[in-house]
C-alpha positions in Angstrom: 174.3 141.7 6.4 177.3 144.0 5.5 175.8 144.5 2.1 172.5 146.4 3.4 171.8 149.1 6.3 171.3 148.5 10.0 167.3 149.4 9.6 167.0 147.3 6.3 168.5 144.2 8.0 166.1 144.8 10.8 163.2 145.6 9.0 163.7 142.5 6.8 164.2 140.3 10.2 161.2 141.5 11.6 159.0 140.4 8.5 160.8 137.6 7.8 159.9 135.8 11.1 156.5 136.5 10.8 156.2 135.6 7.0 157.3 131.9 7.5 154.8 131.3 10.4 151.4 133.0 8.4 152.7 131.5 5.6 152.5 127.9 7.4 149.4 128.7 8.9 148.1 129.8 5.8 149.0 126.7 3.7 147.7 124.6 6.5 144.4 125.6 6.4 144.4 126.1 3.0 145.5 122.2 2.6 143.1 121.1 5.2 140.2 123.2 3.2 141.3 121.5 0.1 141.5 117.9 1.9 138.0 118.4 3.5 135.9 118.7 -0.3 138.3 115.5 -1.2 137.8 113.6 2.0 135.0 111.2 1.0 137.3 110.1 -2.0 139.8 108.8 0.3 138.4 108.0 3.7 137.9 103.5 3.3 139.7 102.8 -0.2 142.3 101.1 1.9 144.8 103.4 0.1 148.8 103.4 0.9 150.1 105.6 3.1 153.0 106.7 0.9 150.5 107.5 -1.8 147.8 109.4 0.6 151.3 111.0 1.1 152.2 111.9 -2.2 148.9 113.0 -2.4 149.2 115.5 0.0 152.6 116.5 -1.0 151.5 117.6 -4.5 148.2 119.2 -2.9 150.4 121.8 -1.0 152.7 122.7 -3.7 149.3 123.7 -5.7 148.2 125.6 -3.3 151.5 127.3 -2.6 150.7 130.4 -5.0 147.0 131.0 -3.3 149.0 130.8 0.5 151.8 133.5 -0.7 149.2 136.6 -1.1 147.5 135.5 2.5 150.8 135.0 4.3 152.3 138.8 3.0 149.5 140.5 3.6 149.3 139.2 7.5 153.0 139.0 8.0 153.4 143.0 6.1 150.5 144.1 8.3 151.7 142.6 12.0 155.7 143.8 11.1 155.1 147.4 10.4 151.5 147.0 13.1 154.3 146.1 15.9 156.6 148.2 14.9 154.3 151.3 15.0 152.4 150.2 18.4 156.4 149.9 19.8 157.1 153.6 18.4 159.6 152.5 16.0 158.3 154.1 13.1 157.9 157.0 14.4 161.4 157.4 15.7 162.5 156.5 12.2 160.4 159.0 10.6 161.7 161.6 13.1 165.1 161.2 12.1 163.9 161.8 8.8 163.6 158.6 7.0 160.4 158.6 5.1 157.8 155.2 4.9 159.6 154.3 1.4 162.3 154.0 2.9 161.8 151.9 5.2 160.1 149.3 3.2 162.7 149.8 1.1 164.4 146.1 1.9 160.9 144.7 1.6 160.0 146.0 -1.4 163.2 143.9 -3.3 162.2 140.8 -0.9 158.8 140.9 -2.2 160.1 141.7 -5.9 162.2 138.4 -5.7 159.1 136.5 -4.1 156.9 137.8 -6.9 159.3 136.4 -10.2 160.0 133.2 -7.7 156.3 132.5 -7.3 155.8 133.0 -11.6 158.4 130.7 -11.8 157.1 128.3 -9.5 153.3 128.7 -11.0 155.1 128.1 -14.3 157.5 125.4 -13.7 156.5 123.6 -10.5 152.6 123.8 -10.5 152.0 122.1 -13.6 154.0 119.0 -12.5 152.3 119.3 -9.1 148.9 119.3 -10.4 149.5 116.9 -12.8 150.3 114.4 -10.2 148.2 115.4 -7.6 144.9 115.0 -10.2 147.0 111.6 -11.5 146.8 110.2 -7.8 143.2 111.7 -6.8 141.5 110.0 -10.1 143.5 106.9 -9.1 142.0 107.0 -5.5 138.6 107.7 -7.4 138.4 104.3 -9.0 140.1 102.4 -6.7 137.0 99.7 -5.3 136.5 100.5 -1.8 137.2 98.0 1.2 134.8 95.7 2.1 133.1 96.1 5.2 129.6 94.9 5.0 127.2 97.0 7.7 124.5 94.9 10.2 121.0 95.6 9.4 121.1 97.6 6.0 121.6 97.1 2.5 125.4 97.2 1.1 125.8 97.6 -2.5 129.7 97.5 -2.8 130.2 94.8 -4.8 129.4 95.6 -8.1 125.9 94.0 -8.9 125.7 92.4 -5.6 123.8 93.8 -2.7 124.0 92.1 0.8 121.6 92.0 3.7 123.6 91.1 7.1 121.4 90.5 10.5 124.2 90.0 12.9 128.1 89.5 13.3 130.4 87.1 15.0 133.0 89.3 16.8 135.3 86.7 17.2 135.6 85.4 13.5 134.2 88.0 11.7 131.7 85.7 10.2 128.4 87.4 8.9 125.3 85.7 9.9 122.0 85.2 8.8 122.9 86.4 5.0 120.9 87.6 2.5 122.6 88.2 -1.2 120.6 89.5 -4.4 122.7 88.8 -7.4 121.6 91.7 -10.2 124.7 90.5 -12.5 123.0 88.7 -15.0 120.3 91.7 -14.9 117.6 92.6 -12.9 115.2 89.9 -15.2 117.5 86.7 -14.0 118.4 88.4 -10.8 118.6 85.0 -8.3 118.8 85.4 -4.4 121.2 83.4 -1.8 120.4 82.7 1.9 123.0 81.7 4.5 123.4 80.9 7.8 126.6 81.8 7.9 129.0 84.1 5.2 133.0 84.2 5.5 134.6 86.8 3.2 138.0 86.2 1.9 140.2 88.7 -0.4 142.8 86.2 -2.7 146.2 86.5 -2.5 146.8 88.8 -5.6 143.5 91.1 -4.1 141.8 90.8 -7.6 139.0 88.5 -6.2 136.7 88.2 -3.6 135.8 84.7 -2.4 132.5 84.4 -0.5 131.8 81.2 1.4 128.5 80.1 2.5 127.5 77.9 5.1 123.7 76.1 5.4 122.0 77.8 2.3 119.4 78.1 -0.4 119.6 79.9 -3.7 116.4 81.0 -5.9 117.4 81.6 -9.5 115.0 82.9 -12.1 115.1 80.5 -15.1 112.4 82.4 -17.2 115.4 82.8 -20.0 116.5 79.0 -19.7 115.6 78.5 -23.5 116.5 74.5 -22.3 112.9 74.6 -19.9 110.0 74.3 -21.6 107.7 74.1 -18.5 106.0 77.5 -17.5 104.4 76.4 -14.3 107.5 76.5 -12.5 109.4 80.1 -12.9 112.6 79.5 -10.8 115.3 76.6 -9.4 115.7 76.5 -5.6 118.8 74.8 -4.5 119.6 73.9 -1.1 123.5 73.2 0.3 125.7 72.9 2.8 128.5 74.7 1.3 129.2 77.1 -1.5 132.2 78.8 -2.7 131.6 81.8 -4.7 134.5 84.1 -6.4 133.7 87.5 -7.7 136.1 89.8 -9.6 137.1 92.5 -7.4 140.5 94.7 -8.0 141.4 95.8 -4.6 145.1 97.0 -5.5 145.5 100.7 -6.2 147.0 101.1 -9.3 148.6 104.7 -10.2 147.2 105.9 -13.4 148.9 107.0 -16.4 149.7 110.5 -16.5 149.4 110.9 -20.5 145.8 111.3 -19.9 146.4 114.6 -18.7 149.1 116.2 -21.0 146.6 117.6 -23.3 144.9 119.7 -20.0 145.3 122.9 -19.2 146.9 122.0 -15.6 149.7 120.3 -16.9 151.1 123.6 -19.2 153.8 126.6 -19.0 153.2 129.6 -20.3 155.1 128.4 -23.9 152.7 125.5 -24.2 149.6 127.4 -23.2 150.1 130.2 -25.5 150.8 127.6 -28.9 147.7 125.9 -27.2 145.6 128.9 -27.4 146.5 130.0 -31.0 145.6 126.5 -31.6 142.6 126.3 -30.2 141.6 130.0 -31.8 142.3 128.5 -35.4 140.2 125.9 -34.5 137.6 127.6 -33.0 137.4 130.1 -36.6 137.7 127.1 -38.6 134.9 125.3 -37.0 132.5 128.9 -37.2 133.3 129.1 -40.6 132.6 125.7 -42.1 129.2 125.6 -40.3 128.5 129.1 -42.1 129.8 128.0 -45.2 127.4 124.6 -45.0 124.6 126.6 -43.8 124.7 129.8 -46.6 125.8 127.2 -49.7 124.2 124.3 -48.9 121.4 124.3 -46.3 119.2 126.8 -46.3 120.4 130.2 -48.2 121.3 128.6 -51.8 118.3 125.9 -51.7 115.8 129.0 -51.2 117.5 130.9 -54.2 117.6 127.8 -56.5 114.1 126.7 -55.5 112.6 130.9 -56.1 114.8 130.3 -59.3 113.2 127.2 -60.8 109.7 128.6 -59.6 109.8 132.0 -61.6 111.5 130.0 -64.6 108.5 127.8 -64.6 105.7 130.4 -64.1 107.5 132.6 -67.0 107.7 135.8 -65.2 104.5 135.8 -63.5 104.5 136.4 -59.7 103.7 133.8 -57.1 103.0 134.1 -53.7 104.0 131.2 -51.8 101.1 131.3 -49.5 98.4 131.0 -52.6 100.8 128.4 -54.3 100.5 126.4 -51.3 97.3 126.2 -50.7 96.1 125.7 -54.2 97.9 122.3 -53.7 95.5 119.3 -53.3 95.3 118.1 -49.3 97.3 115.2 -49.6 100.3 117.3 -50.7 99.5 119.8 -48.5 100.0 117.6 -46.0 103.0 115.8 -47.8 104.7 119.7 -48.2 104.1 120.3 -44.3 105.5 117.3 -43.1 108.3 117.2 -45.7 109.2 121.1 -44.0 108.7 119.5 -40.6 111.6 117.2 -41.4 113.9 119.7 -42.7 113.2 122.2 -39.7 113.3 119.2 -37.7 116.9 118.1 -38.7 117.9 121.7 -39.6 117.6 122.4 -35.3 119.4 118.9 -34.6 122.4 119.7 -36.8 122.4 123.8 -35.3 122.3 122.7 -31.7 124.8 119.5 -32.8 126.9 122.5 -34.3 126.6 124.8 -31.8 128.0 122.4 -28.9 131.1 121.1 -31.2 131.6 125.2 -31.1 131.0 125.4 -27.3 133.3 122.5 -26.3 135.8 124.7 -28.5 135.2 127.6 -26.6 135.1 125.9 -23.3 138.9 124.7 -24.0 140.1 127.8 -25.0 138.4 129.9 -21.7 140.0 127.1 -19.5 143.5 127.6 -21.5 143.3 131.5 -21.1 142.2 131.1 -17.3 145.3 129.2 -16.7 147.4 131.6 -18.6 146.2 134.7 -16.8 146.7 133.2 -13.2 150.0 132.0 -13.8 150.7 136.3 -13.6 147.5 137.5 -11.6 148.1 135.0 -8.1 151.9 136.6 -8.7 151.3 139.8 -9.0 148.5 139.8 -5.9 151.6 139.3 -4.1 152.9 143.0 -4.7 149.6 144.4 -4.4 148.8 142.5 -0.7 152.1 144.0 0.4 151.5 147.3 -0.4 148.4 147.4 1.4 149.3 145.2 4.2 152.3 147.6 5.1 150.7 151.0 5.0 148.2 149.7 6.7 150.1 148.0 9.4 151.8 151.6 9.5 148.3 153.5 10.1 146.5 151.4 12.8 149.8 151.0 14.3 148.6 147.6 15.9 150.5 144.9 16.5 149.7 140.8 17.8 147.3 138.4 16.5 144.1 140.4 17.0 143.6 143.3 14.7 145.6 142.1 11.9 143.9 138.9 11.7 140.8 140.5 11.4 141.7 143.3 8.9 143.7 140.4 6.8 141.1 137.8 6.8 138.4 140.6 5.6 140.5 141.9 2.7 141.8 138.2 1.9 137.2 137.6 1.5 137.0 140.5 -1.0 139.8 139.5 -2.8 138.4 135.7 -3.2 135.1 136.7 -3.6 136.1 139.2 -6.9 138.3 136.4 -8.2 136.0 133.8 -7.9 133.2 136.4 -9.5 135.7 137.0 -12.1 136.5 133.6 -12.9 133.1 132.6 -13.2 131.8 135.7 -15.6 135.2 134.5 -17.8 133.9 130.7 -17.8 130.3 131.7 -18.6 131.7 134.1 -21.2 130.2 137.4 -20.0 133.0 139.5 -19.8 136.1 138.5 -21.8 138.9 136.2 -20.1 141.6 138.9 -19.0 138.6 141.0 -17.5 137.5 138.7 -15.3 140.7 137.3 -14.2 142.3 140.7 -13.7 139.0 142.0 -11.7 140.0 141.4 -8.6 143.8 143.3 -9.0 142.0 145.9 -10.3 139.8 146.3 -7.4 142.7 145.9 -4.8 145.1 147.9 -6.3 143.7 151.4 -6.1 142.8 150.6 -1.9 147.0 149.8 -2.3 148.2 152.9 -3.7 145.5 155.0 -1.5 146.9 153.8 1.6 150.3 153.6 0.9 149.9 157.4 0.0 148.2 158.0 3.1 150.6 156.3 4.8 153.4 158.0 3.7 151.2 161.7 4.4 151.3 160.3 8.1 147.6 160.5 7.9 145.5 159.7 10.8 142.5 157.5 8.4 142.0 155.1 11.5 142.3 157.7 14.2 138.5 157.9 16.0 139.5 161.4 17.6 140.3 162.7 14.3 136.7 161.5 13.2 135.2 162.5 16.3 136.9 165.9 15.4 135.5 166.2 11.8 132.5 165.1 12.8 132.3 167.5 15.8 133.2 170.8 13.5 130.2 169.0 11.1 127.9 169.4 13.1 128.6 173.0 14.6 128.8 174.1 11.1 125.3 172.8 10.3 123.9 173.6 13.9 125.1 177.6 13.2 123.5 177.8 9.9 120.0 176.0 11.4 119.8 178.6 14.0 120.6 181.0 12.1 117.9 180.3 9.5 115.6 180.0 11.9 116.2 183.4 13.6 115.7 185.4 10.3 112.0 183.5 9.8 111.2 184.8 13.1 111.9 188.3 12.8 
């Protein structure tokens, strides 16, 4: 600490110790958030630890850049609270060094957290997410364990439900079984009874063998082109023992990651923006084919040829289309209408056919342009959460758990809130991409550079005698004025 002043090494100290517990607490719930809209794609899949480990692994290096903004903002606001409810600041500021000053260390801490969380967002996340999606769509199609419920219907064999009245503890048999095979479809659906079911999973876990005990099967035969009697519409077949084998992958197989090269989450800033000019050229391509087919070859050129080829064989004498119409005989009336019916008809399909190939376009490059804009905006929230977390911390002069939770968690809501807004207007295409995403630094950065000016003005803007004060000399003023307005419609 040679390198740097006693009060920046302490200042930094200070911040530093709070920054690395809110920014744990802050990941944590942000990880346990995360894990709680994911949960039902884990919970019984019989996954692997070590993957439900890499899982989370990746999960919290995604959400890394949301945690950052939270954990400055908190850790900013209880340093410089704590140091201005223990009097510090103001002894510094009476020996006459200013607010800048002081947060002087800071500010080149947060500077190097700032480029450090754009590299991360730009180098790190796209791996992470890449992975992390990789593993969750893996967990996603991975067949769930069997474990068939008593007394209700379980459909988790695929076209297979089963019906289970009681269980033997001891060997885990299931019995008094009912099973309603839809594999064949629902026409030759056939139905198994048991006394007694034992499910096995083979060796490799790629099959399911079901043995039953005391049984009968009913099997529709209605589609048995071999029976030719129609008085008898199914087989019934009773046995002692039947050994049944069902496809069923129960390993958990890591898909490929190729699948999601071409997405927007697995990109740096070099590969979104080629992306983007990409996708832009193939957005005006597409727009102006379509036009080009619909002017030349649809509608605008078929009208001109056909008005052509009607004045050319009336020789100069007007024609209105209505009377031309209807001095047609019925039947090609009705011949013309439906004929136009068509061509309106497929005319609509191809615009609406056109105008989702356009929207898919459009959709890719909004998701592309998102992604580029937060690899800056969730870095530069950063700078923006500490200059308001500081001044502030510097005004209420409160230090602890209490206060600056409160005031932090509020601010953190209107910051989500506007970004989330923001996003959404950008992915409905309401306000253009960089408006949306940048809404919600533009709405936080003004409340920044207001308090740190008050801040460094020593005002009192949290001070409730100051208010009670204003508020007092209010009132007077307007109490003065009332009497004396009063007084001269006396007299």
């Amino acid at each position: 600490m040679k390198f740097m002043k006693r009060i920046d090494a302490y200042v930094l100290k200070n911040f530093l110790t709070l920054f690395f517990a809110t920014f744990f607490i802050s990941s944590f719930i942000l990880i346990m958030q995360f894990l709680w809209l994911q949960i039902d794609d884990i919970v019984g899949k019989g996954v692997p630890f070590g993957a439900i480990l890499q899982f989370f692994g990746y999960a919290l290096l995604s959400l890394f850049p949301m945690a950052l903004p939270l954990a400055i903002l908190l850790a900013s606001l209880m340093s410089f609270g704590n140091m201005g409810e223990r009097l510090e600041l103001l002894a510094m500021k009476s020996a006459g060094i200013s607010l800048f000053r002081i947060m002087r260390s800071l500010s080149y801490f947060i500077g190097g957290i700032v480029i450090a969380a754009f590299l991360f967002s730009n180098y790190v996340i796209p791996l992470a997410q890449t992975r992390m999606w990789t593993l969750l769509f893996s967990i996603r199609q991975k067949s769930p364990e069997i474990s068939i419920p008593v007394g209700e219907f379980y459909s988790g064999v695929n076209g297979m439900k089963f019906y289970v009245r009681s269980k033997d503890r001891e060997t885990g048999a299931l019995l008094n079984v009912m099973v309603y095979d839809f594999s064949q479809g629902f026409a030759n659906a056939s139905v198994t009874t048991a006394d007694t079911v034992f499910v096995r999973m083979t060796e490799d876990k790629m099959n399911i063998k079901l043995i039953f005990i005391q049984g009968e099967t009913f099997e529709n035969i209605r589609n048995d082109q071999n029976f030719q009697t129609s008085g008898v519409p199914y087989r019934r077949e009773t046995f002692r023992r039947r050994d049944v084998l069902i496809d069923f992958d129960a390993n958990f197989n890591v898909m490929d990651e190729e699948f999601l090269e071409s997405q927007h989450v697995a990109k740096d800033v070099s590969r979104l923006n080629k992306d983007i000019d990409s996708i832009k050229f193939v957005q005006d391509s597409l727009r102006g084919c379509y036009a080009d087919i619909l002017v030349n070859q649809r509608v605008v050129a078929p009208i001109f040829n056909r008005i052509d080829s009607i004045q050319l064989a009336s020789v100069g004498t007007p024609l209105d289309a209505d009377s031309l119409f209807f001095s047609l005989p019925v039947n090609k009336m009705t011949a013309v209408a439906k004929s136009l019916d068509n061509t309106i008809g497929n005319e609509v399909s191809e615009a609406v056919y056109q105008t989702a190939v356009i929207s898919d376009a459009d959709s890719y490059f909004i998701r592309h342009a998102i992604e580029w804009h937060r690899k800056f905006t969730l870095s530069f929230a950063c700078l923006i959460f500490f200059f308001i977390g500081a001044p502030l911390g510097a005004i209420i002069r409160k230090g602890g758990l209490g206060m600056p939770i409160v005031i932090s968690v509020c601010l953190f809501i209107v910051y989500y809130i506007v970004d989330t807004s923001g996003i959404k207007m950008a992915q409905e295409m309401v306000v253009p991409v960089w408006v949306g995403l940048w809404l919600s630094s533009a709405v936080l950065l003004p409340i920044g550079v207001f308090l740190t000016y008050k801040a460094a003005k020593d005002s009192a803007l949290f001070n409730t005698d100051a208010y009670k004060l204003f508020f007092g000399r209010v009132w007077l003023f307007i109490d003065k004025h009332i009497v004396s307005i009063m007084k001269k419609y006396k007299h």
